[in-house]
N, CA and C atoms of all chains as a GROMACS GRO file, in nm:
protein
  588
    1UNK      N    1 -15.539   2.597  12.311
    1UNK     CA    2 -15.636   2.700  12.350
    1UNK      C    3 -15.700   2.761  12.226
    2UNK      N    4 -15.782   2.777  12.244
    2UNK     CA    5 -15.902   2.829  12.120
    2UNK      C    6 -15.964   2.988  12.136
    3UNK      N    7 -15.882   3.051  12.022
    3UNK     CA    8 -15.880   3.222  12.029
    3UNK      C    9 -15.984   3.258  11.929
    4UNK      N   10 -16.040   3.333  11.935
    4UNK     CA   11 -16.140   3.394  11.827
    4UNK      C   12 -16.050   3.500  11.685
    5UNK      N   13 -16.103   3.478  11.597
    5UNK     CA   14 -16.031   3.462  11.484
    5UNK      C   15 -16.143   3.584  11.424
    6UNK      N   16 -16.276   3.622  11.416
    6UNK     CA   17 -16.347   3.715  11.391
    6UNK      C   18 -16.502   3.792  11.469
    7UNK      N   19 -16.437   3.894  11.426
    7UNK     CA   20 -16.525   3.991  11.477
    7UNK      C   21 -16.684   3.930  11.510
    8UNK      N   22 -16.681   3.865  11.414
    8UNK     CA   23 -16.861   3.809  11.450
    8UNK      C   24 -16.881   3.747  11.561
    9UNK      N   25 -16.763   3.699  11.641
    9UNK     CA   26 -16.772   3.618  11.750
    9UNK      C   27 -16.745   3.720  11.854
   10UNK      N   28 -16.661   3.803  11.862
   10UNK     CA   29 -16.604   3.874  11.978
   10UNK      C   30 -16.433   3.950  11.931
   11UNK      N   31 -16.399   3.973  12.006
   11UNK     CA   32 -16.261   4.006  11.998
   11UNK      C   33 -16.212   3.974  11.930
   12UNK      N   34 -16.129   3.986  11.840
   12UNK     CA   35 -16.000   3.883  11.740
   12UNK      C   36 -15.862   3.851  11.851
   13UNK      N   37 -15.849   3.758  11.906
   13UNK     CA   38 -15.728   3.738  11.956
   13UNK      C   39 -15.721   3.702  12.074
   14UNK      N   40 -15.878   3.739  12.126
   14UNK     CA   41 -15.919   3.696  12.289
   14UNK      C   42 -15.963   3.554  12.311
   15UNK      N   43 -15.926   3.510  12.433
   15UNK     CA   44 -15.962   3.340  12.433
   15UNK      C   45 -16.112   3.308  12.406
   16UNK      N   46 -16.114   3.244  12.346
   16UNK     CA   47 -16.284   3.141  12.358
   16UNK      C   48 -16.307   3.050  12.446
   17UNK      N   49 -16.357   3.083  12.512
   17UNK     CA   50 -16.416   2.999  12.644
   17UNK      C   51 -16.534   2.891  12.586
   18UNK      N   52 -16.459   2.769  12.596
   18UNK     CA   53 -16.500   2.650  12.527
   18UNK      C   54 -16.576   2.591  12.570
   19UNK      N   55 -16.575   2.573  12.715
   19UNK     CA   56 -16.676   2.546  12.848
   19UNK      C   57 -16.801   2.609  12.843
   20UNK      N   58 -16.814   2.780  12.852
   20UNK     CA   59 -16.890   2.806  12.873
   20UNK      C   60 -16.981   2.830  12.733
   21UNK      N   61 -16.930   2.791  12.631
   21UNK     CA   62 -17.010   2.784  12.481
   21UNK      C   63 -17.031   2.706  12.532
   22UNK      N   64 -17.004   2.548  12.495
   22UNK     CA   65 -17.082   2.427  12.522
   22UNK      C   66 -17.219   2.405  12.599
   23UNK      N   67 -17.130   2.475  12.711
   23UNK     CA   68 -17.282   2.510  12.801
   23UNK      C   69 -17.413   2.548  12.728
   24UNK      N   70 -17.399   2.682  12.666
   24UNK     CA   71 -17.460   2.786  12.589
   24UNK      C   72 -17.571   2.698  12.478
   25UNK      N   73 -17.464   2.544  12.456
   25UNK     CA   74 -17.540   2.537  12.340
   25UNK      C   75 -17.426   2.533  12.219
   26UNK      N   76 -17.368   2.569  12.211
   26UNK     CA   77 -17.323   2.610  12.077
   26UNK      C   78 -17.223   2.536  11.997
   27UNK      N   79 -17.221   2.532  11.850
   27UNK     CA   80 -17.112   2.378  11.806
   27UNK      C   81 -17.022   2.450  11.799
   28UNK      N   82 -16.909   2.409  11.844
   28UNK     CA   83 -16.742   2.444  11.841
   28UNK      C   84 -16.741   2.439  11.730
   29UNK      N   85 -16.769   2.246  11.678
   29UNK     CA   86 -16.666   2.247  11.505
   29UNK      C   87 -16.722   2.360  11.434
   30UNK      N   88 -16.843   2.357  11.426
   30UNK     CA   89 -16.920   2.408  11.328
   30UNK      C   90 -16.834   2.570  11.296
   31UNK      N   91 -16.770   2.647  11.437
   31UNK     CA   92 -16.699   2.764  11.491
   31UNK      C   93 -16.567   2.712  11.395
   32UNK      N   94 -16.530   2.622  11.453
   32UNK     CA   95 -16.406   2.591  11.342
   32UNK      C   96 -16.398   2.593  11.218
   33UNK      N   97 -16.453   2.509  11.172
   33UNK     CA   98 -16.490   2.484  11.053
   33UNK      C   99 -16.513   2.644  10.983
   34UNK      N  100 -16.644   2.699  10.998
   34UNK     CA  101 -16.658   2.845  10.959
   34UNK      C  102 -16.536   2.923  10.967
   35UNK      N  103 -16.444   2.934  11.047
   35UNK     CA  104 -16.335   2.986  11.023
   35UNK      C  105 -16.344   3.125  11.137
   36UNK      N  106 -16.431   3.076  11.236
   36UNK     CA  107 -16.445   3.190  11.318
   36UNK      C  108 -16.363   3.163  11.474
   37UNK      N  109 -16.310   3.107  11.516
   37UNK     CA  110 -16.261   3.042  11.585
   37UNK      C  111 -16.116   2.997  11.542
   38UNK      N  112 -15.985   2.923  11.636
   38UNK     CA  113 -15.904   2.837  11.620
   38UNK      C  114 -15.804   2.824  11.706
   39UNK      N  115 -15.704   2.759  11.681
   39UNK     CA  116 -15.648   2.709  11.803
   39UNK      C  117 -15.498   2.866  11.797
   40UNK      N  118 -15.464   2.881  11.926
   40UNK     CA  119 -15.358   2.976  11.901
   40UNK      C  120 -15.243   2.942  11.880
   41UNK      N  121 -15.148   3.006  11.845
   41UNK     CA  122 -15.044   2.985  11.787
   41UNK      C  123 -14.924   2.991  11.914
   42UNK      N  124 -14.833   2.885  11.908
   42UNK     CA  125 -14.765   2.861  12.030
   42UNK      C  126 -14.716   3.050  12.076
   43UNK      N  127 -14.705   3.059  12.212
   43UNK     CA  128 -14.696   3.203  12.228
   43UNK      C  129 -14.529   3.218  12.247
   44UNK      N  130 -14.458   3.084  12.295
   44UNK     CA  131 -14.353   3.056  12.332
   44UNK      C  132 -14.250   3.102  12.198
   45UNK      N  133 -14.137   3.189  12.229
   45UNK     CA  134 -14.053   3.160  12.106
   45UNK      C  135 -13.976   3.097  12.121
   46UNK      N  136 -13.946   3.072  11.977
   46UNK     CA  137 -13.824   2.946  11.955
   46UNK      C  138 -13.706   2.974  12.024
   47UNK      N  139 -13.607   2.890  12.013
   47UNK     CA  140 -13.450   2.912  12.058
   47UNK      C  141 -13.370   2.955  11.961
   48UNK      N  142 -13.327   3.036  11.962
   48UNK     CA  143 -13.290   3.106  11.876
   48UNK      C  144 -13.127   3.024  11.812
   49UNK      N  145 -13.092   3.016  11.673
   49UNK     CA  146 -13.001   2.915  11.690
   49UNK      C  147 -12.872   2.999  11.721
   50UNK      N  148 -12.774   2.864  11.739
   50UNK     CA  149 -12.636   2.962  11.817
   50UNK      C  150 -12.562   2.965  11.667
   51UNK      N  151 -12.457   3.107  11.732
   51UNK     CA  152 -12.438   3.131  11.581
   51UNK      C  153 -12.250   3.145  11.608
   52UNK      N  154 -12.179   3.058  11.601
   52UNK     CA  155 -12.049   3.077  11.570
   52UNK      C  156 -11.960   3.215  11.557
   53UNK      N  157 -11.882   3.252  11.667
   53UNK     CA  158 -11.847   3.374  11.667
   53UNK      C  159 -11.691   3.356  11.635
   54UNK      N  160 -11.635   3.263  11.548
   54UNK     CA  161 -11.546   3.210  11.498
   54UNK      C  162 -11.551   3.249  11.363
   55UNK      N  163 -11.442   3.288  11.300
   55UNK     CA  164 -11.378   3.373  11.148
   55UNK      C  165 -11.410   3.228  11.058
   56UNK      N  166 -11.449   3.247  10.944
   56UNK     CA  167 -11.481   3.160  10.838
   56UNK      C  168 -11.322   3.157  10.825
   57UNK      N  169 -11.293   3.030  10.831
   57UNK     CA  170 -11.152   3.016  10.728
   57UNK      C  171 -11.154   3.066  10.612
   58UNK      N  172 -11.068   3.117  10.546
   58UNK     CA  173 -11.036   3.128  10.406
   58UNK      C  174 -11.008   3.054  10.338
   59UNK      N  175 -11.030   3.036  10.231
   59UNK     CA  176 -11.049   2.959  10.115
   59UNK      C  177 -10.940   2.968  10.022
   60UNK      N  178 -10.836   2.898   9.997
   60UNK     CA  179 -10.678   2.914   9.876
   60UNK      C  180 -10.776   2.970   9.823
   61UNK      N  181 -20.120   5.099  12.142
   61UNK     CA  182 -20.042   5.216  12.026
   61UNK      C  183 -19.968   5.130  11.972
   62UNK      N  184 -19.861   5.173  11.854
   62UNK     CA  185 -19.775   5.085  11.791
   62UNK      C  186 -19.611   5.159  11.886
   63UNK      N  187 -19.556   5.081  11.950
   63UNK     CA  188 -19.412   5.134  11.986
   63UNK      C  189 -19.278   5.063  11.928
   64UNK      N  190 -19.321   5.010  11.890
   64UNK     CA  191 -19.180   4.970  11.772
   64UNK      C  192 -19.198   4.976  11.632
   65UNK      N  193 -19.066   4.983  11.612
   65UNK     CA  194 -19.020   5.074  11.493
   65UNK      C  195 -18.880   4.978  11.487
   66UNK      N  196 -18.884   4.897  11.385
   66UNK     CA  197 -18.731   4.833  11.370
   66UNK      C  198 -18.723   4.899  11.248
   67UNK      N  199 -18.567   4.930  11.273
   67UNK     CA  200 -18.489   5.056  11.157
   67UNK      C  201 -18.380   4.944  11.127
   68UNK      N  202 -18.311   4.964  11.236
   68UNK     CA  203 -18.163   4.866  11.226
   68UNK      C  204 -18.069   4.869  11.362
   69UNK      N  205 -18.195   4.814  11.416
   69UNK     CA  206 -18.104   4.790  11.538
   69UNK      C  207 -18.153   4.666  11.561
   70UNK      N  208 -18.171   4.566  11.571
   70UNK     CA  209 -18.190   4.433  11.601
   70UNK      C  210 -18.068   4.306  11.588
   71UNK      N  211 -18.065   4.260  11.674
   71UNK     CA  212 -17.906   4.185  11.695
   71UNK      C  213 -17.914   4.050  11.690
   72UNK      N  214 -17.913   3.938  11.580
   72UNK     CA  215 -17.944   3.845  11.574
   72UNK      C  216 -17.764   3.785  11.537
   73UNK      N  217 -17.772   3.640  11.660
   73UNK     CA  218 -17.668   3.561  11.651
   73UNK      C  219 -17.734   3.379  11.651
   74UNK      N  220 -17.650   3.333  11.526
   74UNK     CA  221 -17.628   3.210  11.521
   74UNK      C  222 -17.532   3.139  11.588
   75UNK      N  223 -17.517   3.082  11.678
   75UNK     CA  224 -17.414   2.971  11.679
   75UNK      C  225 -17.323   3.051  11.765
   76UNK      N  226 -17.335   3.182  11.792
   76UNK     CA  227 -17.278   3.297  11.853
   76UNK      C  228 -17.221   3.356  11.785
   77UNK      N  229 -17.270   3.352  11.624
   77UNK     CA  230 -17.185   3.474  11.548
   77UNK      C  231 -17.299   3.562  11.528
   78UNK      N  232 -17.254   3.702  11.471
   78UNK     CA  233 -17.297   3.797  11.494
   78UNK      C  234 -17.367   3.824  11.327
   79UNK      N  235 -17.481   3.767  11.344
   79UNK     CA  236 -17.513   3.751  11.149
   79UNK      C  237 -17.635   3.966  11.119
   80UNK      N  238 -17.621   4.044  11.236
   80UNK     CA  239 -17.710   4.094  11.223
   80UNK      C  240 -17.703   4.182  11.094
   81UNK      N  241 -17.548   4.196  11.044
   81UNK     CA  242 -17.548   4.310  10.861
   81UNK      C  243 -17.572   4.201  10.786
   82UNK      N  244 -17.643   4.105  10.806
   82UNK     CA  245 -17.664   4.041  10.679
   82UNK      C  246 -17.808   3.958  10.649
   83UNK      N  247 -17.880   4.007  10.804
   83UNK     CA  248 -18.019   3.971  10.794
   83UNK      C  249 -18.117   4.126  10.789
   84UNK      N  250 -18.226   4.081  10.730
   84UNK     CA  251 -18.308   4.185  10.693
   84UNK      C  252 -18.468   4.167  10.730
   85UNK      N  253 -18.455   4.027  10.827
   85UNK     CA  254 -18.586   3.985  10.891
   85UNK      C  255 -18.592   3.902  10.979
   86UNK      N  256 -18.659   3.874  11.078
   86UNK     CA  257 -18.647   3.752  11.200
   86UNK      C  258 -18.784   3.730  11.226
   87UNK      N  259 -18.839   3.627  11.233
   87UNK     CA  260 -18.966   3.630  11.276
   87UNK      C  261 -18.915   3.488  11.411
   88UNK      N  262 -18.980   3.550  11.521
   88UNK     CA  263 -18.962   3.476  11.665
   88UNK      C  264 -19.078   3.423  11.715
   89UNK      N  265 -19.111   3.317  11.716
   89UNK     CA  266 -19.236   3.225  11.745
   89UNK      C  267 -19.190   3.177  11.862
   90UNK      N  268 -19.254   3.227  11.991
   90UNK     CA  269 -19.290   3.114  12.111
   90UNK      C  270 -19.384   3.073  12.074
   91UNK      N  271 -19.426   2.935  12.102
   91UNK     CA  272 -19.562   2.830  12.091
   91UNK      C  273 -19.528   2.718  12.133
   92UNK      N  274 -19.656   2.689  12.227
   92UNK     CA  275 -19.678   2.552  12.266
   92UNK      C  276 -19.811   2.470  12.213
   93UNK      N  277 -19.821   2.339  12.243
   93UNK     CA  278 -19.913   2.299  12.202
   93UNK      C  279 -20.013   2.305  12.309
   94UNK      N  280 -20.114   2.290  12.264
   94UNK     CA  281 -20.254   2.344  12.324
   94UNK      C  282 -20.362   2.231  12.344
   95UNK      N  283 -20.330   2.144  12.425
   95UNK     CA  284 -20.400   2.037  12.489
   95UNK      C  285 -20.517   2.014  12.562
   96UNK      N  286 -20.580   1.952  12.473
   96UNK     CA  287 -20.787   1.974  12.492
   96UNK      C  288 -20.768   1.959  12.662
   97UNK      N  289 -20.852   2.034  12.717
   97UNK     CA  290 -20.902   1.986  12.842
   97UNK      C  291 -21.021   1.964  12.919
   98UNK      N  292 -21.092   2.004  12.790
   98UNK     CA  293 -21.261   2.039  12.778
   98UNK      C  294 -21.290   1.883  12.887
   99UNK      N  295 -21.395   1.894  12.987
   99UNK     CA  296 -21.500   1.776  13.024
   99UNK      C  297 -21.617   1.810  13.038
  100UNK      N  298 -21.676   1.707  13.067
  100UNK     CA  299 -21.812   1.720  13.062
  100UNK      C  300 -21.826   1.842  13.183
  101UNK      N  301 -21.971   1.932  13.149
  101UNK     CA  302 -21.983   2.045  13.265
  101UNK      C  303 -21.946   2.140  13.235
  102UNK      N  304 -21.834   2.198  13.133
  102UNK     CA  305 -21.779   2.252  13.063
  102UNK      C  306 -21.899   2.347  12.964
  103UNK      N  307 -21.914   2.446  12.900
  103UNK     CA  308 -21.940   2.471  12.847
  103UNK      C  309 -21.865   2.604  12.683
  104UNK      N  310 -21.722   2.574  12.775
  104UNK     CA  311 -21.677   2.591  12.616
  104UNK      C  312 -21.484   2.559  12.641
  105UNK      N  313 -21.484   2.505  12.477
  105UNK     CA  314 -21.357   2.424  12.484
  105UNK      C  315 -21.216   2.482  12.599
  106UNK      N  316 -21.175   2.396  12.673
  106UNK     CA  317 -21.071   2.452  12.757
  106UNK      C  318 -20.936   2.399  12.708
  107UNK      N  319 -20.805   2.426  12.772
  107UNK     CA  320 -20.706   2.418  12.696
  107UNK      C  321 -20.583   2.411  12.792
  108UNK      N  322 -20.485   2.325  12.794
  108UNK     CA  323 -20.358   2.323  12.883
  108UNK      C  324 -20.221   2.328  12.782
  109UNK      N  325 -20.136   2.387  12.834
  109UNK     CA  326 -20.010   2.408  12.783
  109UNK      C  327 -19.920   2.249  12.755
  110UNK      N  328 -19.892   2.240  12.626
  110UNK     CA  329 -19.832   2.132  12.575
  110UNK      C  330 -19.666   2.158  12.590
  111UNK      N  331 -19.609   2.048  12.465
  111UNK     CA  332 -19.428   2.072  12.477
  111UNK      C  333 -19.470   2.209  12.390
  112UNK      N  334 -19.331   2.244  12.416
  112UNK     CA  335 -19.301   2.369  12.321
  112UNK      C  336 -19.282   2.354  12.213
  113UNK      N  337 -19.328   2.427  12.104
  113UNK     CA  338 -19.247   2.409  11.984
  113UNK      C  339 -19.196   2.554  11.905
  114UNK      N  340 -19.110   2.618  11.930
  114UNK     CA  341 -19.065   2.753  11.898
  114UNK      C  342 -18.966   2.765  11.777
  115UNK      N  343 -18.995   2.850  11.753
  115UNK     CA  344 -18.940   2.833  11.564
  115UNK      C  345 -18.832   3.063  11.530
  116UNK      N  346 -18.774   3.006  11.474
  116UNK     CA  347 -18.690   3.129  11.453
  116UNK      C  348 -18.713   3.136  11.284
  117UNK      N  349 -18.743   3.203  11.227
  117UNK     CA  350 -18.733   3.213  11.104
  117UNK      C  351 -18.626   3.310  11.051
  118UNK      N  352 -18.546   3.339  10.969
  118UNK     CA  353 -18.423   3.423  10.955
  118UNK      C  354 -18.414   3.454  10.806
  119UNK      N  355 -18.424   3.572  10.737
  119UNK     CA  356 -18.378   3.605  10.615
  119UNK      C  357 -18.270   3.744  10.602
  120UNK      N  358 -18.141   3.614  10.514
  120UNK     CA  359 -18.044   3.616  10.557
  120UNK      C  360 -18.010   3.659  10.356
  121UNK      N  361 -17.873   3.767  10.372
  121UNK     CA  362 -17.844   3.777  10.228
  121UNK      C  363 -17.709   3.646  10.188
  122UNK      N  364 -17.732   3.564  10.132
  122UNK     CA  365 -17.630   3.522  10.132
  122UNK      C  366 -17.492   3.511  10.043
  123UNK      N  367 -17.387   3.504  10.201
  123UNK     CA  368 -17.243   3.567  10.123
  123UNK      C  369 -17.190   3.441  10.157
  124UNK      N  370 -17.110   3.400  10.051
  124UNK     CA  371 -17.028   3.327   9.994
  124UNK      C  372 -16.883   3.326  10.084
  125UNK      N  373 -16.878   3.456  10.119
  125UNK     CA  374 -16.707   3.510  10.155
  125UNK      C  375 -16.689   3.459  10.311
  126UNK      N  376 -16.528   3.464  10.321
  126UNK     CA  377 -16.504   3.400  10.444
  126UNK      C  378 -16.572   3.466  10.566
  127UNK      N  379 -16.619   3.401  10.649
  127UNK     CA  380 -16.664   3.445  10.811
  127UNK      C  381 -16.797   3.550  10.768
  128UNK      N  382 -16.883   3.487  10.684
  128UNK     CA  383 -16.991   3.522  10.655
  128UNK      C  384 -17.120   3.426  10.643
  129UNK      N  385 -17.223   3.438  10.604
  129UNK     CA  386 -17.387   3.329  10.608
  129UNK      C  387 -17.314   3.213  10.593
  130UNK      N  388 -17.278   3.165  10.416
  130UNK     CA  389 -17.238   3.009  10.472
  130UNK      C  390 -17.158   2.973  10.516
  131UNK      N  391 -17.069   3.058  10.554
  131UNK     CA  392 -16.947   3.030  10.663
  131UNK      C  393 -16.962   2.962  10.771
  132UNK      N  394 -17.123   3.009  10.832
  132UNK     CA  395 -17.170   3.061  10.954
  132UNK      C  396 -17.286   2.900  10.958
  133UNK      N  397 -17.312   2.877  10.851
  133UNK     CA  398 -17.441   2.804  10.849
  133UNK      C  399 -17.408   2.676  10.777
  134UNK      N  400 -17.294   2.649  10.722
  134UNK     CA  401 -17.272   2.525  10.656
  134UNK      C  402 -17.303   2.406  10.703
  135UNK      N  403 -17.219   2.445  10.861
  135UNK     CA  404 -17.179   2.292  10.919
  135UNK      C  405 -17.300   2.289  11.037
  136UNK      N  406 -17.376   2.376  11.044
  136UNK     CA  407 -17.518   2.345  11.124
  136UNK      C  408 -17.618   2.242  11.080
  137UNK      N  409 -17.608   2.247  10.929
  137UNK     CA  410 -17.759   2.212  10.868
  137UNK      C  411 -17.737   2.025  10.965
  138UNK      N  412 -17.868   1.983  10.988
  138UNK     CA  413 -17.864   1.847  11.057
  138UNK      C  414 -17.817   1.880  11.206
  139UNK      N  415 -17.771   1.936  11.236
  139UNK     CA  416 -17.748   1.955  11.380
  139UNK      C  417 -17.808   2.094  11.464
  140UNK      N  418 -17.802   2.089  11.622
  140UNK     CA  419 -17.857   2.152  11.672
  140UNK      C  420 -17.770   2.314  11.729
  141UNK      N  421 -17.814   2.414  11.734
  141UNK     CA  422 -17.772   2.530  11.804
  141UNK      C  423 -17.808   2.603  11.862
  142UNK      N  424 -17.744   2.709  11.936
  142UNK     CA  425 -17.829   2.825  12.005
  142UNK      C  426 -17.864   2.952  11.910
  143UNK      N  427 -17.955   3.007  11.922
  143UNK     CA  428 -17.967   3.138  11.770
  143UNK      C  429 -18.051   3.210  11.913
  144UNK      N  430 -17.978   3.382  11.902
  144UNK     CA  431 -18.101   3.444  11.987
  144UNK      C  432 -18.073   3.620  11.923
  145UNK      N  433 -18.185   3.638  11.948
  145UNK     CA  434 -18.223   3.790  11.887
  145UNK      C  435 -18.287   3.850  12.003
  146UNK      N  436 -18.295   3.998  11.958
  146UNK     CA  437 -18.275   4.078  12.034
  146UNK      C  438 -18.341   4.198  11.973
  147UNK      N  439 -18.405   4.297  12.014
  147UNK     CA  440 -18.474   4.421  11.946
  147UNK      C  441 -18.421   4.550  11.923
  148UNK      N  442 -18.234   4.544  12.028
  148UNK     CA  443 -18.166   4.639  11.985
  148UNK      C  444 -18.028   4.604  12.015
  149UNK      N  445 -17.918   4.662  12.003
  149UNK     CA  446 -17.810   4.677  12.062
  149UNK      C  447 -17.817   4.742  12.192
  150UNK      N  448 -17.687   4.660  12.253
  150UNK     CA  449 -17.661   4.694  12.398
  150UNK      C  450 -17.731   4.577  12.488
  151UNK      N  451 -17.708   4.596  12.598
  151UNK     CA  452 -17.705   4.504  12.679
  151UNK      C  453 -17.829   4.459  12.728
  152UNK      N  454 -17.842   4.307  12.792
  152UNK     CA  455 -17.996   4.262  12.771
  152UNK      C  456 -18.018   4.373  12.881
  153UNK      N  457 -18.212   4.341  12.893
  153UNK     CA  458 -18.264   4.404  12.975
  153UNK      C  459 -18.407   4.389  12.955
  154UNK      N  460 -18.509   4.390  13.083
  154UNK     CA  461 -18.648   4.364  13.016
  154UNK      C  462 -18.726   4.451  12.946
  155UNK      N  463 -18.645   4.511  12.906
  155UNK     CA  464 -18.660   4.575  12.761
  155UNK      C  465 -18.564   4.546  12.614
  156UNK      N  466 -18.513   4.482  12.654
  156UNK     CA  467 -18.446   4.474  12.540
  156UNK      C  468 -18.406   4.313  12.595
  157UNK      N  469 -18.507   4.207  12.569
  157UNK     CA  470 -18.486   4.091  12.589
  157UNK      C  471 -18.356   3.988  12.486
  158UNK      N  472 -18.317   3.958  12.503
  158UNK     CA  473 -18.234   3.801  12.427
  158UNK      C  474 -18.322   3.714  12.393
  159UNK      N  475 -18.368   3.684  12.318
  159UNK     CA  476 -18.521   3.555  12.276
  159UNK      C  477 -18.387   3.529  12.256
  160UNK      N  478 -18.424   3.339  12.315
  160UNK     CA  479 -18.278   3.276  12.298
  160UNK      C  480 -18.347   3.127  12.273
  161UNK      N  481 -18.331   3.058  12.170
  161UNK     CA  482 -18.318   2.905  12.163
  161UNK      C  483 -18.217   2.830  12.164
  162UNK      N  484 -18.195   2.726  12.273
  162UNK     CA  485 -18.129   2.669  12.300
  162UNK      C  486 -18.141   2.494  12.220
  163UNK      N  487 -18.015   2.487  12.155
  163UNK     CA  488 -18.057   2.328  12.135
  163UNK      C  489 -18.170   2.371  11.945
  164UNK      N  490 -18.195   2.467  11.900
  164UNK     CA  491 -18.274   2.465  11.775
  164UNK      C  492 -18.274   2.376  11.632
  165UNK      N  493 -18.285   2.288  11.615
  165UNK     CA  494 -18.250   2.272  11.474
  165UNK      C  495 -18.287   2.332  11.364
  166UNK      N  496 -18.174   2.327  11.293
  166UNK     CA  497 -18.155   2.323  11.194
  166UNK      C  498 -18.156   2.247  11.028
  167UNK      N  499 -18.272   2.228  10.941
  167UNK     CA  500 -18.285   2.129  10.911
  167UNK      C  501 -18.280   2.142  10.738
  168UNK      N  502 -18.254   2.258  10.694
  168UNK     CA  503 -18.227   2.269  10.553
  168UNK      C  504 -18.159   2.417  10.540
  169UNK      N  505 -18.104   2.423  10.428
  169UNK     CA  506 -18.011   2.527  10.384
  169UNK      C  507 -18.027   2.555  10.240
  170UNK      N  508 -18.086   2.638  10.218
  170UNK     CA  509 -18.134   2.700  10.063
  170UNK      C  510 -18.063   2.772   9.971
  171UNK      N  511 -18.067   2.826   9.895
  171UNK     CA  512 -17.901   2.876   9.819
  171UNK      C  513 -18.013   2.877   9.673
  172UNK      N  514 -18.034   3.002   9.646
  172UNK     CA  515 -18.082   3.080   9.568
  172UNK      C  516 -18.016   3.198   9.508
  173UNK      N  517 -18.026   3.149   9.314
  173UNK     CA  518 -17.928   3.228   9.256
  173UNK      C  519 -18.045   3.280   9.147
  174UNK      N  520 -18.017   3.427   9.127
  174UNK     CA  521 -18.140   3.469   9.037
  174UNK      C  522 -18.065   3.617   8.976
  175UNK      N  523 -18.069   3.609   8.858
  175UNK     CA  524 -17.990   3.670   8.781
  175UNK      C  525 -18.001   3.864   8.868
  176UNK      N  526 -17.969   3.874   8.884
  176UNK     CA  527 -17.947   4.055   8.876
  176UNK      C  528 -18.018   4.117   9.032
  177UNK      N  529 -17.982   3.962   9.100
  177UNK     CA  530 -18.016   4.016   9.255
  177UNK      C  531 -17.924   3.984   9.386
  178UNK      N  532 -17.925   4.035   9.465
  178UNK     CA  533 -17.849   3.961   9.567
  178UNK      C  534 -17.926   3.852   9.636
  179UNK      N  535 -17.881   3.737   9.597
  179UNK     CA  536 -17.902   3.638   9.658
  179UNK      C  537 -17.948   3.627   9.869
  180UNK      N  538 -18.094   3.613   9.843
  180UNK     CA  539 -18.142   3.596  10.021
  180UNK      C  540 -18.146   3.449  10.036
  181UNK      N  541 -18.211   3.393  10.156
  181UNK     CA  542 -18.237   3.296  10.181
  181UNK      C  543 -18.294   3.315  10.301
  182UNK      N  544 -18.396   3.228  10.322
  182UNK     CA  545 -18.488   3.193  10.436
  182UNK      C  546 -18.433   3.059  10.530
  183UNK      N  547 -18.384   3.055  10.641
  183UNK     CA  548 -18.384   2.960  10.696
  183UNK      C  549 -18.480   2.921  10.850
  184UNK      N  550 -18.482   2.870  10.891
  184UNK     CA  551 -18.554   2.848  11.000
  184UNK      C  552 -18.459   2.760  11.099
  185UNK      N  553 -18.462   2.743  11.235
  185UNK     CA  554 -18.460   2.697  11.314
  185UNK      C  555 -18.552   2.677  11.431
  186UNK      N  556 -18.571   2.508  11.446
  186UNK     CA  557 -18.714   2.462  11.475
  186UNK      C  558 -18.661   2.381  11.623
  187UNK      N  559 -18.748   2.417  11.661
  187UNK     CA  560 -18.713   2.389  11.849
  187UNK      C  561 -18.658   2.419  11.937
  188UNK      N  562 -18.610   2.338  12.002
  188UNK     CA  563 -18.547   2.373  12.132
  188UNK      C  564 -18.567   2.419  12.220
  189UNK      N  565 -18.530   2.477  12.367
  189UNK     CA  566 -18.551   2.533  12.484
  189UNK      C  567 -18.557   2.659  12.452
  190UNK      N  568 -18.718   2.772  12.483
  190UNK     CA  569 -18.710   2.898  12.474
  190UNK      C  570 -18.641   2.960  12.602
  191UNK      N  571 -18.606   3.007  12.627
  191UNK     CA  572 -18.577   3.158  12.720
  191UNK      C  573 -18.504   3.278  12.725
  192UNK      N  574 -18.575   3.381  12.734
  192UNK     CA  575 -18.565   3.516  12.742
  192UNK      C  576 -18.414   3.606  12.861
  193UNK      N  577 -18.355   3.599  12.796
  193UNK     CA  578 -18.217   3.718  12.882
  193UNK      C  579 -18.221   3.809  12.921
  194UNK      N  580 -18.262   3.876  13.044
  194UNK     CA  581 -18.314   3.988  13.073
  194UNK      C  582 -18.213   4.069  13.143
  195UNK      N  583 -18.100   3.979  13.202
  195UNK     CA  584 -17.980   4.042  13.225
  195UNK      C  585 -17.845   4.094  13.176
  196UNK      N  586 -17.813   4.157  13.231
  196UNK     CA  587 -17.685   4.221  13.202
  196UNK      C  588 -17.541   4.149  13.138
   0.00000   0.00000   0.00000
């Protein structure tokens, strides 16, 4: 999905409706490229790793 | 009478970015071509509406820095876009139209450096489908 990245476009953070640019006329890459536009960043978080609730042995 | 007065409200977008703090002029040409229609019986030249040919002219300061002119204008030159202006902020209206070209090219990119000024540039965009946004 392709979020707007600066103010010159709209919102920072709101989706870009890719469809209805195209429609419009307008070059995506060119949006990319310029750095005004891009793809979002997975929203999903990771799995968090599991963490051993077991005593470190000691060491002689 | 004269009723406009541009100060700094005029809203010009390329490509759908918002270039208007960094332009300082727009000149908006509707024109078509103008196709003889004169015949005999006639007694003075007549005339029919041709293709369009509508032209945006844009002087633009240009910035270097990210999500600015050539940010905005690099990857156009050779290809086509939408560019539309506007006579104020806020929302269209038939007063406050969207001149909108659809499809315009774009066909050179200028880059002018001159000691002890801020660098402008003139670009143009030549064609495409005119029409006017009168809505909301």
């Amino acid at each position: 999905m392709l979020v707007i990245l600066s103010e010159r476009v709209g919102v920072v953070g709101a989706k870009f409706d890719e469809e209805a640019a195209r429609a419009k006329g307008y070059d995506i890459q060119a949006l990319i490229v310029g750095g005004f536009i891009g793809e979002s960043s997975p929203t999903k978080p990771r799995k968090a790793s599991k963490v051993s609730d077991k005593d470190t042995p000691e060491k002689d | 009478m004269p009723t406009s007065t541009i100060l700094s409200n005029p809203v010009v977008t390329v490509n759908s970015v918002d270039l208007s703090d960094q332009c300082t002029s727009a000149q908006f040409t509707e024109r078509y071509a103008e196709l003889p229609a004169t015949a005999f019986g006639d007694t003075a030249n007549k005339y029919v509406k041709g293709l369009g040919d509508h032209e945006l002219v844009l002087t633009l300061y240009m910035s270097y820095a990210a999500n600015e002119t050539y940010a905005t204008l690099k990857s156009l030159v050779g290809t086509t876009t939408t560019v539309v202006v506007k006579p104020a902020t806020g929302v269209d209206s038939a007063t406050n139209p969207g001149l909108t070209l659809t499809g315009a090219f774009l066909a050179e990119l200028p880059h002018n450096f001159a000691l002890g000024e801020l660098s402008q540039i003139d670009v143009t965009f030549h064609g495409g489908v005119y029409s006017e946004d009168v809505t909301a």
